[in-house]
C-alpha positions as CSV (number, residue, x, y, z in Angstrom):
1,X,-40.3,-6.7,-10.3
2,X,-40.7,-4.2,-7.6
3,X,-39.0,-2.5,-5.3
4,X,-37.5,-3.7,-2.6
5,X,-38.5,-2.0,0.9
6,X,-35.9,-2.1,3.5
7,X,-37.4,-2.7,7.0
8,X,-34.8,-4.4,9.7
9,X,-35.2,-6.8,12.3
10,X,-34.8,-5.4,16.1
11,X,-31.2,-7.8,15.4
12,X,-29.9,-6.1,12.5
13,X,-31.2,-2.9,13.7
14,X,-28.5,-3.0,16.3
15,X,-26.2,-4.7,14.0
16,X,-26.2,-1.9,11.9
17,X,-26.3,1.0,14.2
18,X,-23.1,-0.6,16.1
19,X,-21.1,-1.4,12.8
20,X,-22.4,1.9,10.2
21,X,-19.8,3.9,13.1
22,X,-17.5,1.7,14.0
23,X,-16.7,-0.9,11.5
24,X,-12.5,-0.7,9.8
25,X,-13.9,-0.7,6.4
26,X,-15.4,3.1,4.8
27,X,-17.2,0.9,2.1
28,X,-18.8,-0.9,4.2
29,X,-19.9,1.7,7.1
30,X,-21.2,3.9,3.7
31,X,-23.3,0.1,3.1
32,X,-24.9,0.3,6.4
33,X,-25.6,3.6,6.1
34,X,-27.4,3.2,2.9
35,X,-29.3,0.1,4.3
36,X,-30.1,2.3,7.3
37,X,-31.3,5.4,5.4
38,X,-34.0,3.2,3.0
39,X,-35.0,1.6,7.0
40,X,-35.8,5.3,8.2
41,X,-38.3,5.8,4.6
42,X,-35.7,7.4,2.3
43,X,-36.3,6.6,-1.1
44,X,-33.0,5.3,-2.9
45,X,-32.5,8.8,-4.9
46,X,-32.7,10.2,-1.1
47,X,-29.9,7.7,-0.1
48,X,-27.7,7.8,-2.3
49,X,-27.4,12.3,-2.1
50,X,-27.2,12.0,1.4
51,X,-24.5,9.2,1.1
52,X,-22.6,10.8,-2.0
53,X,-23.6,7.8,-4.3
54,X,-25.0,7.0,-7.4
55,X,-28.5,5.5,-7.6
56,X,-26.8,2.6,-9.6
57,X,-24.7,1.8,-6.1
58,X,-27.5,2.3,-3.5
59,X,-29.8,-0.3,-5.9
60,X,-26.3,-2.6,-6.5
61,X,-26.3,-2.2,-2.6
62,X,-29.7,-3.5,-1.6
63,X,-29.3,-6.1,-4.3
64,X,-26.4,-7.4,-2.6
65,X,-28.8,-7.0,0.6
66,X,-31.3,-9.1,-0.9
67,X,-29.0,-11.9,-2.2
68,X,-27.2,-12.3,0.5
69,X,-28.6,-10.4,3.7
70,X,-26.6,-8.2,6.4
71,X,-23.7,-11.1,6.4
72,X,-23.2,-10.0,2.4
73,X,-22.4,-6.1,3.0
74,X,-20.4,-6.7,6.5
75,X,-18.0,-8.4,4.2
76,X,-15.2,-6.7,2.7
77,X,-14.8,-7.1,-1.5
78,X,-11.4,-7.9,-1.9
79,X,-11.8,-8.0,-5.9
80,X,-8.1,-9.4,-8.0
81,X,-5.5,-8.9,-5.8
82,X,-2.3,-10.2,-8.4
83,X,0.5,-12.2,-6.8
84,X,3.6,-12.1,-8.0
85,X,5.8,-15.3,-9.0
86,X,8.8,-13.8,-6.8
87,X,6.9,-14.6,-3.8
88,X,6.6,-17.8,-3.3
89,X,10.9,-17.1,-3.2
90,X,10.7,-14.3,-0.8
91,X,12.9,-16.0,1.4
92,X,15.6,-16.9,-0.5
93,X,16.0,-13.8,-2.2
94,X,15.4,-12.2,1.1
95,X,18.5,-14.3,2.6
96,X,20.9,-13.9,-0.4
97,X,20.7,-10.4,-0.2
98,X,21.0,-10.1,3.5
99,X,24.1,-12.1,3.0
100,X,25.9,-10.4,0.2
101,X,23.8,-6.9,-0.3
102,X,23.9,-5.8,-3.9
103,X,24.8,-2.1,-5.5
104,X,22.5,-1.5,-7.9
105,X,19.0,-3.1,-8.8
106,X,20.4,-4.0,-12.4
107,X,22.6,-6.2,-9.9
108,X,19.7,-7.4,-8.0
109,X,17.7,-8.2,-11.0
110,X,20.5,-10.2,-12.2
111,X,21.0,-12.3,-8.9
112,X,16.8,-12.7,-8.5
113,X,16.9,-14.1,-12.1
114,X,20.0,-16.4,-11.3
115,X,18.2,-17.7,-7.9
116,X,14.7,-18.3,-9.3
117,X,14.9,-18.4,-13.2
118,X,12.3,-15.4,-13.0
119,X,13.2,-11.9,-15.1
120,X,11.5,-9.0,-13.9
121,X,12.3,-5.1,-15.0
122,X,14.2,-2.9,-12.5
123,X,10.7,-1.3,-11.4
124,X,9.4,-4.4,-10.7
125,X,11.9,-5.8,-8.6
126,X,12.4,-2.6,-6.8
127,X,8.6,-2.5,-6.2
128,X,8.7,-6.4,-4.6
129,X,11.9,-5.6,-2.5
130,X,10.3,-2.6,-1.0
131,X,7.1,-4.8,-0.5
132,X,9.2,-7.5,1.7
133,X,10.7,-4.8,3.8
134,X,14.8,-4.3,2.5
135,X,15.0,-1.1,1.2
136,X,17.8,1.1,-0.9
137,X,20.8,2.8,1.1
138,X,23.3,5.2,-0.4
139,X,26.7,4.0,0.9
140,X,29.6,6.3,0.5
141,X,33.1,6.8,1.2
142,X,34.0,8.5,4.6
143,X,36.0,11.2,3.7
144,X,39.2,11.1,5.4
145,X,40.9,14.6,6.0
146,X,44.3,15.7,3.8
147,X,47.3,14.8,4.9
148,X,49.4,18.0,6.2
149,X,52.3,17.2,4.5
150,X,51.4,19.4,1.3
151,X,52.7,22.0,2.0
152,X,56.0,20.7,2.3
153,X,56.3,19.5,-1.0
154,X,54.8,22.7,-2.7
155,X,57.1,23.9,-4.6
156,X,56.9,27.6,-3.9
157,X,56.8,28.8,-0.4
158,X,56.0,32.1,0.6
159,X,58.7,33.9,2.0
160,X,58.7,35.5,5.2
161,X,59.2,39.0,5.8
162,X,62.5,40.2,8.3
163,X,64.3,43.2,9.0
164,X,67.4,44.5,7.5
């Protein structure tokens, strides 16, 4: 099979041009630019040093092209993105300790496991509370200043100087 030469409609021409700048994603404006570099005659070695790529990635790039046209590199790969089981009971853990705030995360493990019959380590349960936004505060006592009444019941008091 040959290669596959990159020549863009007057359509995805402007596509590209607008979106290589401007589009949210780095991995996909480093796409366009790829697709846009083999459009101006680079060959895909050329590409992929003036993009910072490997060869592998500029050819995985217009095979994604070819597959799947312009529509296939504008989107974003979101890959495995895991889910924990605690969230489908964000808001009840979220309202239990809103209600009755816990000390320590041993404590908040504890009451998660009692609410949803799930048992996670303390890293992972501070990770997912952090994720839905309550975080960690050090509470301490105020100190309140001594009372003045020490010295009163010191039992040596200096003695003050007079006269004779």
């Amino acid at each position: 099979m040959g290669w596959l030469r990159i020549s863009l409609t007057d359509d995805e021409q402007r596509i590209v041009n607008a979106e290589r700048e401007s589009h949210p994603s780095a991995c996909v404006r480093r796409r366009l630019l790829v697709l846009w570099a083999l459009h101006c005659g680079l060959k895909r070695e050329q590409a992929a040093q003036l993009t910072g790529l490997a060869v592998s990635s500029v050819q995985r790039i217009v095979s994604l092209y070819r597959d799947g046209g312009l529509d296939a590199l504008l989107q974003q790969e979101r890959g495995y993105v895991p889910v924990s089981e605690l969230a489908q009971h964000t808001d009840v853990i979220r309202q239990s300790l809103e209600q009755q705030p816990v000390r320590t995360i041993a404590e908040a493990c504890q009451r998660i496991k009692d609410l949803t019959g799930v048992e996670r380590r303390p890293t992972q349960v501070r990770q997912f509370l952090k994720s839905i936004g309550l975080k960690w505060q050090r509470v301490r006592v105020i100190p309140v200043p001594p009372k003045k009444v020490w010295l009163s019941t010191w039992p040596f008091r200096p003695h003050s100087w007079t006269k004779n």
